[in-house]
N, CA, C and O atoms as a GROMACS GRO file, in nm:
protein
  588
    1UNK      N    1   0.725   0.331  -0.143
    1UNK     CA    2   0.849   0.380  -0.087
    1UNK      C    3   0.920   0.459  -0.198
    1UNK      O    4   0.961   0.408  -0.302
    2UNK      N    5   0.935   0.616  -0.156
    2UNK     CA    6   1.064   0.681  -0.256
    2UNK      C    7   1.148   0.717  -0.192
    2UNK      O    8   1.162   0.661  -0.083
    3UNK      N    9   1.222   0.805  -0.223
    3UNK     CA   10   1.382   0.818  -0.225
    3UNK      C   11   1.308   0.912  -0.100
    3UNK      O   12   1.187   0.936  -0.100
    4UNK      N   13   1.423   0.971   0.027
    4UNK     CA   14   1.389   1.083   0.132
    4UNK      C   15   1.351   1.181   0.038
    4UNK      O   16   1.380   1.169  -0.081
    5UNK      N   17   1.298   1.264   0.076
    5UNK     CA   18   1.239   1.384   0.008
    5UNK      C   19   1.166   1.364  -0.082
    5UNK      O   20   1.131   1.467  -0.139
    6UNK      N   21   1.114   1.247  -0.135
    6UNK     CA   22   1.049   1.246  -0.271
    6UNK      C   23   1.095   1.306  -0.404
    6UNK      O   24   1.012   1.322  -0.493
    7UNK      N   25   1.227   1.341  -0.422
    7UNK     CA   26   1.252   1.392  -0.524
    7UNK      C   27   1.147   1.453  -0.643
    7UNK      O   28   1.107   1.566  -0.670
    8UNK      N   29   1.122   1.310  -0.702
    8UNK     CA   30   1.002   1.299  -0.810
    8UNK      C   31   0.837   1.396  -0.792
    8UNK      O   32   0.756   1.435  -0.876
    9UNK      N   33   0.841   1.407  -0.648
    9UNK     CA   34   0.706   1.481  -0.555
    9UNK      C   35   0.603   1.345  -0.649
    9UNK      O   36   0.550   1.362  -0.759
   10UNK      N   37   0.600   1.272  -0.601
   10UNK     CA   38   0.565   1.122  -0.667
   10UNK      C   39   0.397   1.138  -0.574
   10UNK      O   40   0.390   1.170  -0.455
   11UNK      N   41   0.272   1.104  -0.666
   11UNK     CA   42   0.195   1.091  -0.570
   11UNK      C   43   0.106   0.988  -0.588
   11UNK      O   44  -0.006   0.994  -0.535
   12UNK      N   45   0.152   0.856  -0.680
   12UNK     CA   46   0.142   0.738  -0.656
   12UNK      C   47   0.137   0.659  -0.819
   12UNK      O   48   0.193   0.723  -0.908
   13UNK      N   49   0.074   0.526  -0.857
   13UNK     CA   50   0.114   0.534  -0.956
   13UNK      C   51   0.104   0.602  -1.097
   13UNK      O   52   0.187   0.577  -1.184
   14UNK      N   53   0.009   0.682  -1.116
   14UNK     CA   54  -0.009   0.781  -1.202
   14UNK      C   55   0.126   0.876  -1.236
   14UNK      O   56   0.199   0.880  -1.335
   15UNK      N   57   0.128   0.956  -1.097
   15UNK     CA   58   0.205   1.042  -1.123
   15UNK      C   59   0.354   0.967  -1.140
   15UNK      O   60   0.445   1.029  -1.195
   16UNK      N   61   0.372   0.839  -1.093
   16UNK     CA   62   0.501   0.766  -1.161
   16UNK      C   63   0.507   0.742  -1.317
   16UNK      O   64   0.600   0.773  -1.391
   17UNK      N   65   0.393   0.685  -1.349
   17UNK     CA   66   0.346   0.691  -1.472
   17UNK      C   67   0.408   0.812  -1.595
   17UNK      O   68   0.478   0.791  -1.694
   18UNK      N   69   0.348   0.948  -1.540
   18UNK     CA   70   0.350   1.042  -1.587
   18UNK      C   71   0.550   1.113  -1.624
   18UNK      O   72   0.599   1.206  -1.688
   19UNK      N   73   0.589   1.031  -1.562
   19UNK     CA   74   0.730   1.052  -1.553
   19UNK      C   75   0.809   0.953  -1.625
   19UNK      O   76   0.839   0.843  -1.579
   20UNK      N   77   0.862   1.019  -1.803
   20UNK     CA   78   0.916   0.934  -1.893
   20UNK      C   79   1.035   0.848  -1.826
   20UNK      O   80   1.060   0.739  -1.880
   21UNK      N   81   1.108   0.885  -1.718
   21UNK     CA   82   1.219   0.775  -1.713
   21UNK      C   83   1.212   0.738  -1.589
   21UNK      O   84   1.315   0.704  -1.530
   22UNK      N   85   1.080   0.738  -1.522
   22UNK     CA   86   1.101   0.680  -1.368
   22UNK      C   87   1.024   0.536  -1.334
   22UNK      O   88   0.905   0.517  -1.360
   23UNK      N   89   1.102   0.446  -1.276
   23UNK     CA   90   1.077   0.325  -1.252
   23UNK      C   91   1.038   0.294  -1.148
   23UNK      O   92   1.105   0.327  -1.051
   24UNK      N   93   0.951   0.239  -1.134
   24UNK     CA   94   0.873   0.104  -1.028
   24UNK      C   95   0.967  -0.012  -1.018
   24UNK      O   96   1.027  -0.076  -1.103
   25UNK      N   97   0.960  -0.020  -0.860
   25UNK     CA   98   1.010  -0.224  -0.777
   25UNK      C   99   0.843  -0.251  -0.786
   25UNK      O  100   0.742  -0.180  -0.785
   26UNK      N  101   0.858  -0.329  -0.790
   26UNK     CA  102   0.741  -0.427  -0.718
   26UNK      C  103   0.782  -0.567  -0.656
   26UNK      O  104   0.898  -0.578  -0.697
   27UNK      N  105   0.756  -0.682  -0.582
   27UNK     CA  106   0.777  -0.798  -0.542
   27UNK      C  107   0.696  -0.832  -0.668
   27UNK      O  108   0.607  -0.771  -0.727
   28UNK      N  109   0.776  -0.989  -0.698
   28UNK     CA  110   0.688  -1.088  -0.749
   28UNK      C  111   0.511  -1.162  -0.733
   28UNK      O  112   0.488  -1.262  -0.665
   29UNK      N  113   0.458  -1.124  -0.772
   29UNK     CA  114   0.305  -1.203  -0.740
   29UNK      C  115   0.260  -1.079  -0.627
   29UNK      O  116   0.181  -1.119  -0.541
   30UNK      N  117   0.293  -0.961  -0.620
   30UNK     CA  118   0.203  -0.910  -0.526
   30UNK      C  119   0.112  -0.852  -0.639
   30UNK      O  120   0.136  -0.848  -0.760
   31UNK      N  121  -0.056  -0.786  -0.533
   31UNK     CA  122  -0.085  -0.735  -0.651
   31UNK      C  123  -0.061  -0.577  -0.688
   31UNK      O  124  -0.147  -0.506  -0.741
   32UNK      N  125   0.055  -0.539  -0.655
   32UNK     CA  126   0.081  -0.390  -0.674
   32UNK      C  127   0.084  -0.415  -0.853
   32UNK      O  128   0.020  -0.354  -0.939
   33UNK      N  129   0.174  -0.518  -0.868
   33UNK     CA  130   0.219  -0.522  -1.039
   33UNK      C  131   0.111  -0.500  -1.078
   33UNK      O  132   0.124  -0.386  -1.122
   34UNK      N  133  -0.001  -0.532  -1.095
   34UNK     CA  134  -0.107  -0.566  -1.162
   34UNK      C  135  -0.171  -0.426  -1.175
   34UNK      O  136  -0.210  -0.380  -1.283
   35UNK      N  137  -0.182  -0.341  -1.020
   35UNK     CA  138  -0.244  -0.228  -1.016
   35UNK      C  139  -0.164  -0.153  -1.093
   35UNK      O  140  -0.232  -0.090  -1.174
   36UNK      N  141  -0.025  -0.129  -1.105
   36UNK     CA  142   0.052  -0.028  -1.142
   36UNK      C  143   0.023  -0.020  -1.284
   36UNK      O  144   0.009   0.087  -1.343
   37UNK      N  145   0.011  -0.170  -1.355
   37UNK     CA  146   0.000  -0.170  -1.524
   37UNK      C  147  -0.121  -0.089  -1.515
   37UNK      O  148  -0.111   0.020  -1.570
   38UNK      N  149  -0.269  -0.125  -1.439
   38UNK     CA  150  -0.394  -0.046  -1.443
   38UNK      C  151  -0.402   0.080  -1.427
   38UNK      O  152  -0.511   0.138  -1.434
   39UNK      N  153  -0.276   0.147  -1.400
   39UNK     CA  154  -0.265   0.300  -1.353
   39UNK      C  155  -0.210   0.334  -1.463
   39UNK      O  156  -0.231   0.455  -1.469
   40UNK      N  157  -0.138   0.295  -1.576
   40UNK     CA  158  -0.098   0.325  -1.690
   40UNK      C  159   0.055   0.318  -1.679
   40UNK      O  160   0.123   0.365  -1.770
   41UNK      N  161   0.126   0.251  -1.552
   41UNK     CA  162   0.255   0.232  -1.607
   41UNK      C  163   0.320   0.134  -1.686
   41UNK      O  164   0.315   0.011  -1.681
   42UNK      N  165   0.358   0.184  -1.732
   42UNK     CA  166   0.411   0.124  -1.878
   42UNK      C  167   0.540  -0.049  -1.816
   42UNK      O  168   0.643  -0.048  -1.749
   43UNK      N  169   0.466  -0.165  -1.877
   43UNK     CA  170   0.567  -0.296  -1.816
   43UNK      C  171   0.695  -0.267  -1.809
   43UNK      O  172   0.766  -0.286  -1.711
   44UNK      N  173   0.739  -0.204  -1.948
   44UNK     CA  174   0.885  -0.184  -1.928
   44UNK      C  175   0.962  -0.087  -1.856
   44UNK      O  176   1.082  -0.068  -1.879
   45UNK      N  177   0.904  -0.031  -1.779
   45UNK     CA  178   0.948   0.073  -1.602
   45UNK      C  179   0.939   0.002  -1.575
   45UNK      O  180   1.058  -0.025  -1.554
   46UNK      N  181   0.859  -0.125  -1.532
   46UNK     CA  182   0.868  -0.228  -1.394
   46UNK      C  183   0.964  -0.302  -1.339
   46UNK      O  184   1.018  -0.363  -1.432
   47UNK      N  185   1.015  -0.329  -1.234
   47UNK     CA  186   1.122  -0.422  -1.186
   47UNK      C  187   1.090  -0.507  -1.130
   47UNK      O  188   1.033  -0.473  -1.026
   48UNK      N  189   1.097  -0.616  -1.145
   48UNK     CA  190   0.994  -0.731  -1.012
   48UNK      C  191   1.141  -0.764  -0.953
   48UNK      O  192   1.253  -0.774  -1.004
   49UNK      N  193   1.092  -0.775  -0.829
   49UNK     CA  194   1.210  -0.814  -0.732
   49UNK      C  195   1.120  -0.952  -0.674
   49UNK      O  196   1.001  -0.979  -0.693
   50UNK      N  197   1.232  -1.031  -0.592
   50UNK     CA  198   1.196  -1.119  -0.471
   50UNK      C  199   1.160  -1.074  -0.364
   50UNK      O  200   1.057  -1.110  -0.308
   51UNK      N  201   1.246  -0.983  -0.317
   51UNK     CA  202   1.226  -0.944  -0.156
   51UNK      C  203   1.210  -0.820  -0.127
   51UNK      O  204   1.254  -0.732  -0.200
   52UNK      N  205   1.144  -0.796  -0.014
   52UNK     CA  206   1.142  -0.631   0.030
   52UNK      C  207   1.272  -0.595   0.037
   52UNK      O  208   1.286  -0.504  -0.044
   53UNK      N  209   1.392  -0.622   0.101
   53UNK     CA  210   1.488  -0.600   0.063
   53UNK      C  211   1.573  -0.531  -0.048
   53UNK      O  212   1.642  -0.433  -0.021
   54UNK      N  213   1.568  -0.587  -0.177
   54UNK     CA  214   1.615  -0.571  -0.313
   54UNK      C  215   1.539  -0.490  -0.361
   54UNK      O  216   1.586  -0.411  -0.443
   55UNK      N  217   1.387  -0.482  -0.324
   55UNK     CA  218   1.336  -0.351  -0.412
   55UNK      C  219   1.377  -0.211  -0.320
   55UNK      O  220   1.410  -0.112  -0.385
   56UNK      N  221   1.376  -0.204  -0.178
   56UNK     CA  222   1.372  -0.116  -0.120
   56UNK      C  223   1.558  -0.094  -0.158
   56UNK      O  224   1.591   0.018  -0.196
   57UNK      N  225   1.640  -0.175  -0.148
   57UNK     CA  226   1.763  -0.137  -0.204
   57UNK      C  227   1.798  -0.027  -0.350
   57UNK      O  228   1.865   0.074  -0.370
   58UNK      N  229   1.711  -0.117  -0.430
   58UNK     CA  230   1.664  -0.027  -0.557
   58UNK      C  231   1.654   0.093  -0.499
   58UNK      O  232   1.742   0.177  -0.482
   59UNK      N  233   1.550   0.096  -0.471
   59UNK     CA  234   1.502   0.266  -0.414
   59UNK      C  235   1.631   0.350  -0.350
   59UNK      O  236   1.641   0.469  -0.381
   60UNK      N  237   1.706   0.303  -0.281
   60UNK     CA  238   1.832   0.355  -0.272
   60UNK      C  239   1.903   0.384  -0.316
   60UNK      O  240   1.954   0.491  -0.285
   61UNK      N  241   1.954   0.305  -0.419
   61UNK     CA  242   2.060   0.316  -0.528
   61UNK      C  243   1.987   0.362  -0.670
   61UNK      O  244   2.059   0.358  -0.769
   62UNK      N  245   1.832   0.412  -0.689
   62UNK     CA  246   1.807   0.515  -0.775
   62UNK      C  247   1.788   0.395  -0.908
   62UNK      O  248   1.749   0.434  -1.017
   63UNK      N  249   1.814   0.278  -0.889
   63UNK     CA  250   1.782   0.206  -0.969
   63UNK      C  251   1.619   0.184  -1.026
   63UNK      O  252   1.587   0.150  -1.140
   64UNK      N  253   1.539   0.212  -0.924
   64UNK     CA  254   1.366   0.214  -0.935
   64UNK      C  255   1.385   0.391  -0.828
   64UNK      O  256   1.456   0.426  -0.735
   65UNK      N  257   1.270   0.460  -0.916
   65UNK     CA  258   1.223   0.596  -0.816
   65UNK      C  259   1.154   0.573  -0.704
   65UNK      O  260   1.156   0.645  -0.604
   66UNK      N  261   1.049   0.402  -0.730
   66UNK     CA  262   0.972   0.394  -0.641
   66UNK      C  263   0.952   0.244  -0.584
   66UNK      O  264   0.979   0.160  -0.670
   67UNK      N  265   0.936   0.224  -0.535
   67UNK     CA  266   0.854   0.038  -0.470
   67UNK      C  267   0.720   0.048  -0.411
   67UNK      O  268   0.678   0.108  -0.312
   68UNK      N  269   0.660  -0.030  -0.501
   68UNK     CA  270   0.517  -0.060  -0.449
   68UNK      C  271   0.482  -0.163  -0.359
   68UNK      O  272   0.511  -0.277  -0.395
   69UNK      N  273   0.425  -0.148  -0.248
   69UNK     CA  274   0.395  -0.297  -0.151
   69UNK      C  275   0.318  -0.191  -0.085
   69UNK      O  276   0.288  -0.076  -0.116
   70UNK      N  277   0.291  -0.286   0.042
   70UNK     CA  278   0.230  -0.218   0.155
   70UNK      C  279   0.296  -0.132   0.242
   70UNK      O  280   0.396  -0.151   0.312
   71UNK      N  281   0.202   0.000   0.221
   71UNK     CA  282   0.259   0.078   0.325
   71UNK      C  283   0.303   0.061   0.431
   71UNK      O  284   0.403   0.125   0.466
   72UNK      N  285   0.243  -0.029   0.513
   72UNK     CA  286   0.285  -0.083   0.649
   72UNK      C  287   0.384  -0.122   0.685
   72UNK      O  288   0.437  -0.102   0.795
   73UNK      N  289   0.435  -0.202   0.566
   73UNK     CA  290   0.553  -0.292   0.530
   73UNK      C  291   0.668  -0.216   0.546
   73UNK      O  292   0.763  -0.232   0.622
   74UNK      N  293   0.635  -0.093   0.425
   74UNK     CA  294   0.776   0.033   0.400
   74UNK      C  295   0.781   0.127   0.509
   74UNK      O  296   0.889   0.186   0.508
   75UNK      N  297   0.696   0.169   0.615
   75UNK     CA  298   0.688   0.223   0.748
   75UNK      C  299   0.772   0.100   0.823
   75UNK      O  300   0.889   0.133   0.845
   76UNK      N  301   0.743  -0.014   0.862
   76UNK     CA  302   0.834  -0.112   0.913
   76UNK      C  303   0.966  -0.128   0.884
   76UNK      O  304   1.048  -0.139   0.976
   77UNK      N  305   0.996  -0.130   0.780
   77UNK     CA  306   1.110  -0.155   0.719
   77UNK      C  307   1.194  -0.017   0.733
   77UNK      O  308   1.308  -0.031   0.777
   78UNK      N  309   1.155   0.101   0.704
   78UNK     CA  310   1.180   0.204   0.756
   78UNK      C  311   1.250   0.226   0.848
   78UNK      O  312   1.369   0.257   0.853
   79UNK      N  313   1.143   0.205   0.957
   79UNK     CA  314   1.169   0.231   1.109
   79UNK      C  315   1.303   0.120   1.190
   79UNK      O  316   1.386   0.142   1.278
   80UNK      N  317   1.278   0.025   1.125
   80UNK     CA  318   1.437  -0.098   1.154
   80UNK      C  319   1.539  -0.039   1.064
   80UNK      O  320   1.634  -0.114   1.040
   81UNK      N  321   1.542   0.089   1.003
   81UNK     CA  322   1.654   0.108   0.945
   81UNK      C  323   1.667   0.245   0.980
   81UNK      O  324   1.566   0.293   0.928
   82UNK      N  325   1.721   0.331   1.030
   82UNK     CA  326   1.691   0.481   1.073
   82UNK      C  327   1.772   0.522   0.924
   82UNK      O  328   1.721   0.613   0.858
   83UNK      N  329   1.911   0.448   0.866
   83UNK     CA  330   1.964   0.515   0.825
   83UNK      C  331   1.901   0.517   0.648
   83UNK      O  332   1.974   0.547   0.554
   84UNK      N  333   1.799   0.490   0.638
   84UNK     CA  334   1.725   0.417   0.495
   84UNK      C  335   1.712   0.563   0.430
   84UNK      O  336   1.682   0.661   0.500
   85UNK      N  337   1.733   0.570   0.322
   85UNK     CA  338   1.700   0.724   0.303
   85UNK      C  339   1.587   0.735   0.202
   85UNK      O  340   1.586   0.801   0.098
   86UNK      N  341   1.462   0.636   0.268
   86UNK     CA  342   1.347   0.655   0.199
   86UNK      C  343   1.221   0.737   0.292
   86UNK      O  344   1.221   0.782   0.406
   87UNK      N  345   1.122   0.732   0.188
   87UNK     CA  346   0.986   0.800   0.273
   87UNK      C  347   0.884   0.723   0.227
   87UNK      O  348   0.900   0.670   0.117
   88UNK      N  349   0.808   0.709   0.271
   88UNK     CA  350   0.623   0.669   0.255
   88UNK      C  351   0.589   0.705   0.198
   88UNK      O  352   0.674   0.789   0.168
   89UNK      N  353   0.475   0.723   0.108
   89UNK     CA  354   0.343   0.797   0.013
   89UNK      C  355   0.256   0.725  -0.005
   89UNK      O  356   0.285   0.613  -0.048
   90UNK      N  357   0.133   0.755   0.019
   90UNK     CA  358  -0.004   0.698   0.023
   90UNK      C  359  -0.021   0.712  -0.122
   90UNK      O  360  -0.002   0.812  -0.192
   91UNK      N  361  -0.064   0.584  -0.156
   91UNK     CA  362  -0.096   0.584  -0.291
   91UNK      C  363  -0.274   0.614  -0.274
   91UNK      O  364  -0.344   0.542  -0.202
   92UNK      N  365  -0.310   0.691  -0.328
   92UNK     CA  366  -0.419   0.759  -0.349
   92UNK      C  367  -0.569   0.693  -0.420
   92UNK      O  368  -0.593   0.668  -0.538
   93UNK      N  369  -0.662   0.676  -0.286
   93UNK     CA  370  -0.794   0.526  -0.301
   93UNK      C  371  -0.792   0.526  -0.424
   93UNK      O  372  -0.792   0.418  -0.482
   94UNK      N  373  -0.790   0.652  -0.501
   94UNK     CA  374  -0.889   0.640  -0.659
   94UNK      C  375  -0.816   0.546  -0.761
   94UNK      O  376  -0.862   0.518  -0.871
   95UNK      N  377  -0.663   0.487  -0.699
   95UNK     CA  378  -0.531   0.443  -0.793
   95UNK      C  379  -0.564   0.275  -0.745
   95UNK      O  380  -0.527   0.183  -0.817
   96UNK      N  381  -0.620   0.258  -0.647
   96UNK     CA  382  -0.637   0.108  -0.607
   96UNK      C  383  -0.803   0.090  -0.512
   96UNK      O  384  -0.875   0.162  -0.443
   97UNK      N  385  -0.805  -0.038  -0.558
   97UNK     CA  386  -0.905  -0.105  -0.471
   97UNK      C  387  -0.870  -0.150  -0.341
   97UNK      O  388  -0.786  -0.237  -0.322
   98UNK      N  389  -0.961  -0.066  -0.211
   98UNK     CA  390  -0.922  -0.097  -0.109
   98UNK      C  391  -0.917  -0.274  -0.105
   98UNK      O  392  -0.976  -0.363  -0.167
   99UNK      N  393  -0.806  -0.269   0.009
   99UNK     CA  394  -0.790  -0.473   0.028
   99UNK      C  395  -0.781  -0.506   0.206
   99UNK      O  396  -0.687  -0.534   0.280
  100UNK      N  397  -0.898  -0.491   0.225
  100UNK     CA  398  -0.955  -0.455   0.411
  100UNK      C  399  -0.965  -0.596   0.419
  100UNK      O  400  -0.940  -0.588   0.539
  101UNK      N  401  -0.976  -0.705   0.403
  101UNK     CA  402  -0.981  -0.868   0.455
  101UNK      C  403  -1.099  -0.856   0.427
  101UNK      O  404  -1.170  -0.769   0.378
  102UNK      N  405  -1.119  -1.032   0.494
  102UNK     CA  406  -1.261  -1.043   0.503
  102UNK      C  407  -1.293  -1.110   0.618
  102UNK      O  408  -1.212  -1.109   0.710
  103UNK      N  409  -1.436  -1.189   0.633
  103UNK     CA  410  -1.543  -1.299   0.701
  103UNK      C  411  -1.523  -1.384   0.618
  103UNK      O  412  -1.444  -1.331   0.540
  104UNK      N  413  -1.551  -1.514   0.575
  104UNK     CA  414  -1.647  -1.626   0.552
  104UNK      C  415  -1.750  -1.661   0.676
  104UNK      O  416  -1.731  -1.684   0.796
  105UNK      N  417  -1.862  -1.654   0.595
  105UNK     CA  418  -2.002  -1.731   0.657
  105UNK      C  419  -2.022  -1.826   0.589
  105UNK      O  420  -1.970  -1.821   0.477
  106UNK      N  421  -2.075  -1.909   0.612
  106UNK     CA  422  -2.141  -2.008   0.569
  106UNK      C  423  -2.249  -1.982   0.432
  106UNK      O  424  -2.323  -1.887   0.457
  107UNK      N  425  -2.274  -2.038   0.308
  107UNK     CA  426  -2.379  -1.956   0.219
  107UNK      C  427  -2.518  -2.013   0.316
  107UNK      O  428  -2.622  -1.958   0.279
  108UNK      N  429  -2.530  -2.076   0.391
  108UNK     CA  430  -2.691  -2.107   0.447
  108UNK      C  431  -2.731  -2.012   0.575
  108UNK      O  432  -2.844  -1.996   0.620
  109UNK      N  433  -2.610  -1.952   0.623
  109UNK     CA  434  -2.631  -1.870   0.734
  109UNK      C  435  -2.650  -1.743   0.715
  109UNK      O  436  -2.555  -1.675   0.753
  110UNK      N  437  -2.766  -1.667   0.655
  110UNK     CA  438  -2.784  -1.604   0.648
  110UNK      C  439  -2.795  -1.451   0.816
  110UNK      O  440  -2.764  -1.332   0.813
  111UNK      N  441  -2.832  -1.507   0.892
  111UNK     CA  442  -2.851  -1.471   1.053
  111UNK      C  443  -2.732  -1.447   1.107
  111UNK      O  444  -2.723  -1.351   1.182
  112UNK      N  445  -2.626  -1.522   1.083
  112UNK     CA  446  -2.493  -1.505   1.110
  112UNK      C  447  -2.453  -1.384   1.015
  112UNK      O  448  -2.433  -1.268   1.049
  113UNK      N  449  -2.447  -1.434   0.903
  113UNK     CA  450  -2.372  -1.294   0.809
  113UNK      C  451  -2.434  -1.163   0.859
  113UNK      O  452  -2.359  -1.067   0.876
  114UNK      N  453  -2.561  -1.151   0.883
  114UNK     CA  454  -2.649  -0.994   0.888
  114UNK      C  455  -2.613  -0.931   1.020
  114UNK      O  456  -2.624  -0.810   1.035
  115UNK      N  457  -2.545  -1.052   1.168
  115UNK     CA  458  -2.451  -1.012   1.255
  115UNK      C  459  -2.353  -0.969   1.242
  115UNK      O  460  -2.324  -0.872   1.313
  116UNK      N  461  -2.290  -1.003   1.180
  116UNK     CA  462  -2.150  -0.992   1.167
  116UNK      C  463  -2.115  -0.865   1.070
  116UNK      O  464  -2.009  -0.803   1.079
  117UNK      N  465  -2.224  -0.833   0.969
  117UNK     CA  466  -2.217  -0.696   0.917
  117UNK      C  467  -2.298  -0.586   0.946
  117UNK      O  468  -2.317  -0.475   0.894
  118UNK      N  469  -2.355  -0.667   1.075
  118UNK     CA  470  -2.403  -0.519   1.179
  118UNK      C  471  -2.344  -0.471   1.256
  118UNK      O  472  -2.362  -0.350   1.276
  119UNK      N  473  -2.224  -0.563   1.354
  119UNK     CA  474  -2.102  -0.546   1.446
  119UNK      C  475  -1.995  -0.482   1.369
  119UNK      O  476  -1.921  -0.408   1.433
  120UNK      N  477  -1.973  -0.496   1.241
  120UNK     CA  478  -1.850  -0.472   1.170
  120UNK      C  479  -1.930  -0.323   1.148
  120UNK      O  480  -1.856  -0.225   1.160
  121UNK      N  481  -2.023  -0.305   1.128
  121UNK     CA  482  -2.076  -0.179   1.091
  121UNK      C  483  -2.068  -0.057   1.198
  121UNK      O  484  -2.044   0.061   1.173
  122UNK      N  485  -2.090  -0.104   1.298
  122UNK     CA  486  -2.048  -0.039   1.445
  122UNK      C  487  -1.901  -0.055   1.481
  122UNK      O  488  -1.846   0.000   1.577
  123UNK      N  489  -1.864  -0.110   1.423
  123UNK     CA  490  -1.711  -0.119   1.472
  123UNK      C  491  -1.603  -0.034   1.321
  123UNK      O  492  -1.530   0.062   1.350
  124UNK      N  493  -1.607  -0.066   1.232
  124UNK     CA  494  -1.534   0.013   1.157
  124UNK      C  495  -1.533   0.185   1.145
  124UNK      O  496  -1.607   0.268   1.092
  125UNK      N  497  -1.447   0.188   1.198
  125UNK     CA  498  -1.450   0.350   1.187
  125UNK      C  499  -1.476   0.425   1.313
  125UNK      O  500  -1.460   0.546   1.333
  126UNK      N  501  -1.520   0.328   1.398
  126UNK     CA  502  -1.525   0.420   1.549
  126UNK      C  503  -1.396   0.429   1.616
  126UNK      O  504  -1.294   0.367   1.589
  127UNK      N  505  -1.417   0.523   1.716
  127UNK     CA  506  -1.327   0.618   1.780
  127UNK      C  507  -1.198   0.469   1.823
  127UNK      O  508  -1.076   0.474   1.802
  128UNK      N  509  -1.281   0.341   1.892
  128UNK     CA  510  -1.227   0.229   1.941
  128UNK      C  511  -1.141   0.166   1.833
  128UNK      O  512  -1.040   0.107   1.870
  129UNK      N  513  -1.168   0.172   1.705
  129UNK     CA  514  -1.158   0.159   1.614
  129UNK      C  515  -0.986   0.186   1.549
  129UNK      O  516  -0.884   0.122   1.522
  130UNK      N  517  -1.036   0.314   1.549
  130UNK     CA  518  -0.927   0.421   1.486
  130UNK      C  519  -0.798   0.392   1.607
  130UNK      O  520  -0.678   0.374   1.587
  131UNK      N  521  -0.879   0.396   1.746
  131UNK     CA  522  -0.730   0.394   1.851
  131UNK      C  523  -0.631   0.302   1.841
  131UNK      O  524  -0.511   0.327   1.855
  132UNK      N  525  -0.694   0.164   1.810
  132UNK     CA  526  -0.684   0.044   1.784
  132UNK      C  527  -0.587   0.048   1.689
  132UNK      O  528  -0.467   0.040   1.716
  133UNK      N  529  -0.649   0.064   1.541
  133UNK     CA  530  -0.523   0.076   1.439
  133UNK      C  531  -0.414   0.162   1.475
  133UNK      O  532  -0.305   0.122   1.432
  134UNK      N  533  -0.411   0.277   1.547
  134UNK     CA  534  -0.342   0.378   1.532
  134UNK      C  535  -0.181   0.273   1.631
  134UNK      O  536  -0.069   0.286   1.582
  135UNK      N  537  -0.193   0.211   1.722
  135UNK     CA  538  -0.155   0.150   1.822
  135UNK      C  539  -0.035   0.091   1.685
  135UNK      O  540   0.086   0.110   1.683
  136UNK      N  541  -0.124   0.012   1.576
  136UNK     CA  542  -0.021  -0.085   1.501
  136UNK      C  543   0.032  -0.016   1.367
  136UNK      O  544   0.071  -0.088   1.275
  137UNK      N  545   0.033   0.131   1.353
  137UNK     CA  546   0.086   0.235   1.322
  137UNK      C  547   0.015   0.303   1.160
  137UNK      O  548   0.062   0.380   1.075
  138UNK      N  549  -0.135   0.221   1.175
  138UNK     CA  550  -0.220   0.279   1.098
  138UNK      C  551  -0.293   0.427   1.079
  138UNK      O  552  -0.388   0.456   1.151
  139UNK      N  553  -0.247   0.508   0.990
  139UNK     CA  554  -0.293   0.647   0.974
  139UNK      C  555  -0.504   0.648   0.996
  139UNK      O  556  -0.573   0.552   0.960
  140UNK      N  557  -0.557   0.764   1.053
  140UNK     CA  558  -0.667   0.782   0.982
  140UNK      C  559  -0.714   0.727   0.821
  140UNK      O  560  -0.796   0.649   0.772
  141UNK      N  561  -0.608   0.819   0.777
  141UNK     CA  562  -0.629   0.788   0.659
  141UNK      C  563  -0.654   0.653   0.596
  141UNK      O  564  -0.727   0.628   0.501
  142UNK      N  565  -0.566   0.555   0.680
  142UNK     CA  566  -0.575   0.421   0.650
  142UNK      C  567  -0.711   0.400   0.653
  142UNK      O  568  -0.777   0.365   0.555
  143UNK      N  569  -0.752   0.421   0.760
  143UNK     CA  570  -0.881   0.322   0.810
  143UNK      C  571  -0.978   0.414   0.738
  143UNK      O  572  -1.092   0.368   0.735
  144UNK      N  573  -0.966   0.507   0.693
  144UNK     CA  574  -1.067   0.523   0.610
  144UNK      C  575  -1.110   0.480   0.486
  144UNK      O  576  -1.219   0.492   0.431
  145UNK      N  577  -0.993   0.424   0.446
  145UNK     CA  578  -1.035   0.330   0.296
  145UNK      C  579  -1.106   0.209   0.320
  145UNK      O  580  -1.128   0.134   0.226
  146UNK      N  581  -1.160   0.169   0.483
  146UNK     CA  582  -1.229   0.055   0.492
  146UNK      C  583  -1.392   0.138   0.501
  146UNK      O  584  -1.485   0.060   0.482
  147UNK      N  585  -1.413   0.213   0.514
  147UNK     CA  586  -1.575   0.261   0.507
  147UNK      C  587  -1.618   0.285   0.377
  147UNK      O  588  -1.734   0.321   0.356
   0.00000   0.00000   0.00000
């Protein structure tokens, strides 16, 4: 989440990075903190907040340029606020490891697992697929970081 307009033209944590006086929210224990240090931002830009709330407040009041969480989250939070004067930005695959869920199988079920990643194989990324996410306000783009 940045400021409306992106001021910064921010295009995720790098290019926050790259910017001597601009600061990162993050929540406590998510793992944005962790990614952002791996992108090269520096601890002391970081803000850990408690709540989506207080960081996305930040972002308002210019206290942080940016808040890291889930996109989904800052599209939600967004949209319950018309008057929020933030925007979205896809932080860019090469800056994070996709985090698509998972299965557990069993380790003896081998027959089961080789189902279940033959159905998932037919199912990720098809047309049914894409409609599906799009419904719970997932971009293309999203669902393409699961292939």
């Amino acid at each position: 989440m940045v400021a409306k307009g992106n001021p910064l033209d921010l295009e995720g944590y790098r290019s926050l990075a790259g910017h001597p006086s601009a600061r990162l929210g993050v929540i406590s224990n998510q793992i944005q903190h962790r990614t952002a240090l791996q992108n090269g931002v520096p601890p002391e830009r970081i803000s850990v907040f408690t709540t989506q709330a207080q960081a996305a407040e930040a972002v308002a009041t210019g206290m942080v340029q940016a808040y890291a969480s889930v996109a989904m989250a800052h599209r939600g939070y967004i949209a319950r606020r018309p008057a929020a004067l933030a925007d979205v930005i896809d932080v860019p695959a090469s800056e994070r490891l996709p985090a698509a869920g998972a299965f557990a199988v069993a380790k003896g079920n081998d027959a089961l697992r080789r189902r279940v990643d033959d159905c998932l194989g037919d199912l990720l990324g098809s047309r049914w697929h894409r409609d599906l996410m799009a419904g719970f306000g997932f971009s293309e783009a999203d669902v393409d970081r699961l292939l």
